[in-house]
C-alpha positions, 0 to 999 in steps of 0.5 A: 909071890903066889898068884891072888888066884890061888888063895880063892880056889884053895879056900873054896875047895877047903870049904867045899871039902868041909861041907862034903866030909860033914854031908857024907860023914853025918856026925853026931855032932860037928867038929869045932875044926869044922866050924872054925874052918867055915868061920875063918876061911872068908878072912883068910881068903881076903887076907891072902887075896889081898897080900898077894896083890901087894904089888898093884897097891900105890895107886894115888887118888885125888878128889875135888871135893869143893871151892871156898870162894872169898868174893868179898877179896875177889874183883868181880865179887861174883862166882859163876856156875855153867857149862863153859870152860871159858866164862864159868868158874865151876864148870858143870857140862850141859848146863847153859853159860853162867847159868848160876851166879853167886855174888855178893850185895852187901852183907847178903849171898844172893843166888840168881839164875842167869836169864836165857838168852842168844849167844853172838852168833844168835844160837840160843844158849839153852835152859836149867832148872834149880831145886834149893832147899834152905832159908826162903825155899819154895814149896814147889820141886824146883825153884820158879815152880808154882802150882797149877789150878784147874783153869789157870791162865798162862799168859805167853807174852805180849802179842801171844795167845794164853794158854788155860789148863784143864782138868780131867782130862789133862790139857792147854787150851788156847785162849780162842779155844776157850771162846768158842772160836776155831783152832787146830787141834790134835785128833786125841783132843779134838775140840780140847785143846792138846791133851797131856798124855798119861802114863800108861803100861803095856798089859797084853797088848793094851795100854793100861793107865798108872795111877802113879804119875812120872815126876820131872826126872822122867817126863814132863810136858814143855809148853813149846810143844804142848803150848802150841794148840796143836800137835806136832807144832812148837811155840817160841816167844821173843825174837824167837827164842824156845819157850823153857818152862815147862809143867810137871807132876810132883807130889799129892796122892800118886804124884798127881799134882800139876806145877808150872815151872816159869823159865821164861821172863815173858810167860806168867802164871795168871794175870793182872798184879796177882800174876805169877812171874820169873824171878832170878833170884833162887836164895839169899844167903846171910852170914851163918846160913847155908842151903843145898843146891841141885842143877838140872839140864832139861832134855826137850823132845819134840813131839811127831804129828800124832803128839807123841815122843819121846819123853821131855824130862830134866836131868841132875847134873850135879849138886852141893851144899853152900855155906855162907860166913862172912864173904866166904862162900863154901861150896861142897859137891854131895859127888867129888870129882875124881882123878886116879893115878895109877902107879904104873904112870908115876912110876913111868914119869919118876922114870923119866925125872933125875932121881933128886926130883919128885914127881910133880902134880899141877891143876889143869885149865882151858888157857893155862895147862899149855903153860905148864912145864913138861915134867909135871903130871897134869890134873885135869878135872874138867870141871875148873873153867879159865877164870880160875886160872888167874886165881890157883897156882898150885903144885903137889910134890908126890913123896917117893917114900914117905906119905908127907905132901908138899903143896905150893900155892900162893900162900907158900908151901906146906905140908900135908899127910895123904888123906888129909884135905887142904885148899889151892889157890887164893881168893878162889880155892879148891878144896882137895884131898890126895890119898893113897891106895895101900894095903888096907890094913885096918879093913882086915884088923876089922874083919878079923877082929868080927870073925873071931867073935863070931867064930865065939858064938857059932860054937852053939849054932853051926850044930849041924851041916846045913846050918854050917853051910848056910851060915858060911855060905853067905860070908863067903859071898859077902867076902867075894863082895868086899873084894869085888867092891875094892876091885870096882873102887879102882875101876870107876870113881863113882864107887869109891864108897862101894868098899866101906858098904861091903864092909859094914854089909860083912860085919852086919849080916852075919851078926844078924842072920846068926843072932837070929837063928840062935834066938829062933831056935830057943824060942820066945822064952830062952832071948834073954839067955842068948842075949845074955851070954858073953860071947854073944855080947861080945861079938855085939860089942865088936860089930858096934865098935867097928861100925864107930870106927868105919864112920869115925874115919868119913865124916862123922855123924850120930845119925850116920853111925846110929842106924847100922847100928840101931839095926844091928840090935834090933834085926835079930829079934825080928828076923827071929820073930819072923821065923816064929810067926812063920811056924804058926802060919804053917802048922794053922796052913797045914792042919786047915780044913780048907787047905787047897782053897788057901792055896789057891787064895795064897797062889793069886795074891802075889799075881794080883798085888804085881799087876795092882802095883804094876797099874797103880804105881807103874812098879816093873823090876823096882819098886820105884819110889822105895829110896833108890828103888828096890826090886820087887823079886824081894817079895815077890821070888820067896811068895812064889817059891812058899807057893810051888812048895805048898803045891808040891806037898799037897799033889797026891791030894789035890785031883789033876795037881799037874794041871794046876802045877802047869797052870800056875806055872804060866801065871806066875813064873811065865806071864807075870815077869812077861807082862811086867817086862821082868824077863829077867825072873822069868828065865832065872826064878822058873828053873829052881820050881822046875827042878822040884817038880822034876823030883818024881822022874828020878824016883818014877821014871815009867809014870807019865804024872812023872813025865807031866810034871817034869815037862816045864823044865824038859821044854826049858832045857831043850829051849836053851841047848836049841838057843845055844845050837842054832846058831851052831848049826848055821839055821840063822845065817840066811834069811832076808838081809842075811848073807848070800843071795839076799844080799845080792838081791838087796844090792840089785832090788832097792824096794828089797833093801828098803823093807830089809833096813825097815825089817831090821829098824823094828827091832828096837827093844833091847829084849829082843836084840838079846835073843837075836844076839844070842840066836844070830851074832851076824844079823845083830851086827848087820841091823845097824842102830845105835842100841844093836851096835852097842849091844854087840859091843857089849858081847864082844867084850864079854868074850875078851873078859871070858878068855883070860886063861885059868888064873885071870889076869890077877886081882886088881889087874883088870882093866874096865870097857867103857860099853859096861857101864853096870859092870857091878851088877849085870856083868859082874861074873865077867869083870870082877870074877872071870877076868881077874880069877880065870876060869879057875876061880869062877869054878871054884865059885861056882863049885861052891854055889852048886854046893849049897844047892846039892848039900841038902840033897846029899844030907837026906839021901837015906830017907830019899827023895821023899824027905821033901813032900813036905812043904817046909823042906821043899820051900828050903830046896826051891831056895837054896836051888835059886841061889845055885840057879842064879849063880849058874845061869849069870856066870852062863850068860856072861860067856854067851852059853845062854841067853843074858838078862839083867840079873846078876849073882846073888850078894855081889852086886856092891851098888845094890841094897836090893840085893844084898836085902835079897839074898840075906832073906833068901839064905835065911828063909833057907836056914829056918826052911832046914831047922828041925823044930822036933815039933813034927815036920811042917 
């Protein structure tokens, strides 16, 4: 069978080899051979990537998706939620012992929080928080969670002191304080009681308010320390246990507004019988009603003698929706727990067995998986405590052949398919599904019945290079997804779902990103014509029918289905208005009397509105708030680059444009990433607009303007082969704390050695740990703290996954280290693409990367470098380069030749709809950039 390595690099080299023959050649028209071969060639190369890793397929996946619980059967009609394999039923880590109880009164489900209390040996147990929404829910975050009044009175107990909240600003005052008397405070809130510090960023060494506050999950402010009227002290209350509750900011204008959440019996929210209390009881549930539960562990971090710390703040633990119909309790997880099995160790244990009997698989619980015989393979998911033990008896026959499951359990034995869900146990279930992973069939019938119908419509838009290559371009990242993303599943168990969205993002984007650029290009008046025409139609038709089909397989619903593909009929619309409207604003921008100021006007905007929403919102990298939180180079990367290419096209009008260039070189591309702690744009974004404005020491190497403009790229080069030789050289290897005398003075010296280990605790930012890893391996090494050593753990693996030899060790054949926890996003060169293609096939994707970026240079070398004065030309080079630069600098980063940062190649980061939204706007600004209006060149 061929190695899964060589399907990549043929194809890709074909591919290349398509794009140069168009390039060099220049016909009049594109061949159909051409255009087929760009459409073709991603499902090609997934087939046959896929079928020569045939063998490595068989892997058995088995998922803990709930428990169906008849507490009307049980004897002890209650279900138990915790942390303990011993007392809990559904054991949940972190969480407090029976810390959620579901029982049945009557006719009712009740839902209750345990009370917090002592173990045996008086160690306190420790404390959760519930958020519920369903029937009876609260308005507040989290249940218990009542909304704080400026001069609300907390009351802390029979024999403590209240507590009064203030406003502007934010603080406890104890009840003293509040008449008149002495107490001790913290010198920020002299005479106020403790103040609640506010969010605040760093801007050039100050630290800036934000207007935006952090919810619970980030910080809040327990009264145990913040209670206590002074800093640095911690409140308890009877027979000295912790004070839990806590207050957090959640909602209103900026996520202003104060909430108590009460998790104490003995704290209340005012006084008297209007007073506030702790209730237990979260839900009551009757027959046919049901609600969806998310249990947090609270952090709590204490505070040092300034009242400052690390920030308090909860943590989900897990989450699920109960169901409730008469006496039978249905728990679903919203994450199901997952085992996988891979087929090298069945087959070990087949192995080991007689031939007439099968492989066996048994639950496993505290107190029962020693009972279990020794043939049998253990499942052990971590999360059933011991009572289940006397409920579940099971055992799952793995077929050698055929896909039929026998599973005995109380009831018997019976029959299931793989994939099919069925219950364990008796009284107290579990609800499984075992499936296996084969070949995936029905994913390539889907890719190839999609490319077929866009090979149809790309006849009429792939008419030139550019646009072939742009076009086939992005499948073929997308295709890299899908594969990255059905490698990944394999790998880590919270991306089981990562293969069905690079798949819906392979069937979409193309359609829309193709659509829209033919309904761009025939204006307004021509959509109903395109629209219209039977290949489009069909190819329509068929990304719709496999969106159905890919839900119809999950759990379906019309709400699912209906927005991918509401997107998909109305996306290329707008993305072709968009190109329209952008050729107005060009041709208005390049024509205005007044154009320079514009420029300028146009230059500051995305600066202010990044240090408007860096102030406001406290948006760094991500625009918090926005779903999971969406990377601000979305906006902010195209802004920058139409901005460059503005200011490339006007330099020989503009006096001293150099100076200009330099100027809003360190503003945006420098300063800005700097201040906003987005380091990562800063070194990856600069170098594309280098590059352009490196163009006239090609054409002009005896002009110092030539030299001027193109010192930022010259410094950033020699930045990065100084970074990479230094530590070549040995120029890092001595110093204080460093080898040799130093250290033989550190062991000698004990003051010496005291500033050496504090020298080294100071560098604490991960930053600056990167620059150090990349300048010094050794110092790294020898600093000692937790995020150092982590950090180095990290590049050594990095290394081990870079030295796989030319063709890797094949896909889904790679193993994955537990130190790169974002192996799909940051370190996806090495993990998804080093490690299993080899060198080979990271070259060849790179190869192709660097292509993109090339292509338009080649296709306008007759006119020359000055094809790109203009500003549209430019904008498309600048994007298409960032693209390739990306590309480039990451695969770069992996193997240790520059310094890292947390980016990564665009489009293949399969957990990232930020990225995937990033990199589809990037290649289509770049098609509309290269189009050919015949209106004159904007």
């Amino acid at each position: 069978m061929m190695h899964p390595t060589l399907p990549l690099v043929f194809l890709s080299l074909g591919l290349i080899a398509c794009w140069a023959w168009l390039l060099f050649k220049r016909p009049v028209q594109v061949p159909r051979v051409s255009v087929v071969l760009s459409v073709l060639s991603v499902p090609l190369m997934i087939t046959l990537v896929l079928v020569c890793s045939k063998a490595r397929f068989g892997n058995v996946l088995v998922a803990l998706e709930g428990f169906r619980v008849h507490l009307d059967q049980m004897r002890e009609p209650t279900f138990y939620i915790g942390g303990s394999q011993h007392d809990d039923h559904f054991v949940v880590s972190r969480l407090p012992p029976q810390f959620l109880q579901i029982s049945l009164e009557e006719d009712e489900l009740v839902v209750a929080i345990a009370p917090p209390g002592r173990g045996d040996e008086g160690i306190h147990t420790g404390f959760g928080v519930v958020r519920y929404h369903g029937p009876g829910a609260g308005d507040g975050p989290f249940h218990n969670a009542f909304s704080l009044k400026p001069n609300s009175v907390i009351s802390m107990g029979e024999g403590q002191s209240h507590l009064v909240f203030r406003e502007s600003p934010r603080r406890f005052e104890s009840a003293s304080t509040v008449e008149g008397e002495a107490s001790e405070t913290s010198s920020e809130g002299t005479g106020q009681g403790l103040l609640l510090p506010s969010r605040t960023t760093p801007f050039l060494g100050l630290d800036l308010p934000v207007l935006r506050y952090r919810g619970a999950s980030s910080q809040m402010f327990p009264l145990r320390y913040y209670g206590s009227g002074k800093a640095g002290g911690e409140r308890t209350g009877p027979r000295r246990v912790p004070i839990g509750s806590f207050m957090c900011q959640a909602g209103g204008q900026f996520n202003r507004d104060p909430y108590l959440v009460l998790l104490d019996p003995f704290v209340a929210l005012g006084e008297g019988e209007s007073a506030q209390t702790y209730q237990p009881t979260v839900a009551r549930l009757r027959s046919g009603q049901g609600g969806r539960f998310h249990l947090y562990r609270i952090g709590y971090q204490p505070l040092d003698s300034n009242g400052r710390g690390k920030f308090s703040r909860v943590q989900e633990r897990r989450s699920f929706n109960l169901e409730f119909q008469s006496g039978v309790a249905d728990i679903t997880l919203h994450t199901p727990s997952y085992l996988s099995l891979s087929q090298e160790n069945i087959a070990k244990l087949q192995r080991r067995l007689s031939e007439e009997k099968p492989v066996t698989l048994a639950l496993a619980m505290q107190g029962f998986s020693q009972q279990l015989d020794q043939d049998k393979m253990v499942l052990d998911f971590g999360i059933l405590g011991q009572p289940l033990s006397h409920e579940i008896f099971s055992s799952i026959q793995l077929p050698e052949t055929s896909d039929t499951l026998m599973v005995t359990s109380h009831g018997g034995t019976r029959a299931h398919r793989f994939g099919d869900g069925f219950l364990l146990g008796e009284n107290a279930s579990v609800k499984l599904r075992v499936s296996k992973q084969t070949l995936p069939v029905g994913l390539l019938l889907l890719v190839w019945a999609t490319s077929l119908a866009c090979l149809g419509a790309a006849f009429s838009v792939r008419t030139d290079a550019l646009s072939l290559m742009l076009l086939s371009g992005l499948e073929y990242f997308l295709g890299l997804r899908l594969l990255i993303a059905l490698q990944a599943a394999g790998l880590d168990t919270k991306l089981l779902t990562a293969p069905l969205n690079a798949l819906i993002a392979l069937l979409v984007v193309p359609f829309v990103v193709q659509t829209g650029f033919a309904l761009y290009r025939a204006g307004y008046q021509a959509w109903l014509k395109v629209v219209g025409h039977p290949r489009t139609v069909l190819y329509w038709l068929l990304v719709v029918v496999a969106l159905g089909g890919i839900y119809w397989m999950t759990p379906f619903s019309f709400k699912r289905f209906a927005l991918p593909a509401g997107f998909v009929s109305v996306a290329p619309f707008g993305m072709a208005a968009g190109g329209l409207v952008l050729d107005r604003c060009f041709s208005w921008f390049l024509h205005h009397p007044r154009r320079t100021l514009l420029l300028c006007l146009f230059a500051a905007a995305p600066v202010a509105f990044r240090f408007v929403t860096l102030l406001a919102f406290g948006w760094q990298e991500r625009m918090s708030g926005l779903g999971s939180g969406v990377a601000v180079s979305v906006y902010y990367t195209p802004w920058a680059l139409l901005v460059f290419a503005g200011l490339w096209h006007f330099r020989e009008k503009i006096g001293a444009s150099w100076v200009i260039y330099v100027i809003m070189v360190v503003v945006i591309l420098v300063a800005t990433p700097i201040l906003a702690r987005d380091y990562g744009a800063g070194l990856i974004f600069s170098i594309p607009v280098f590059l352009l404005f490196a163009l006239p020491l090609v054409q002009y190497p005896k002009k110092l303007v030539s030299w001027l403009y193109a010192s930022p790229f010259l410094g950033t080069l020699c930045l990065h082969l100084g970074m990479l030789l230094i530590p070549v050289l040995g120029f890092t290897n001595q110093g204080p704390g460093g080898r040799g005398d130093a250290m033989a003075r550190a062991k000698q010296d004990k003051a010496f050695a005291e500033a050496v280990l504090e020298q080294r605790l100071l560098i604490s930012d991960y930053n600056k740990l990167r620059v150090l890893g990349q300048l010094s391996p050794d110092k790294l090494n020898q600093i000692g703290t937790v995020k150092s050593e982590r950090l180095g753990l990290v590049f050594a693996n990095l290394q081990i996954y870079g030295a796989r030899g030319a063709l890797g060790t094949g896909f889904l054949n790679t193993e994955r280290a537990p130190s790169l926890g974002a192996h799909v996003s940051d370190y996806v060169s090495s993990v998804h693409v080093l490690a299993p293609f080899g060198w080979l096939g990271s070259l060849a994707v790179l190869g192709l990367a660097v292509g993109l970026g090339f292509g338009p240079l080649i296709q306008f070398r007759k006119a020359g470098l000055g094809t790109f004065d203009s500003m549209r030309k430019a904008f498309g080079l600048v994007t298409v380069w960032t693209l390739a630069c990306a590309a480039l600098y990451m695969f770069s980063a992996n193997i240790g030749l520059v310094m890292f940062t947390g980016k990564n190649v665009y489009l293949l980061a399969v957990d990232s709809n930020s990225d995937l939204l990033e990199g589809t706007l990037l290649f289509g600004l770049a098609l509309w950039a290269f189009h050919d209006t015949g209106k004159g060149t904007v």
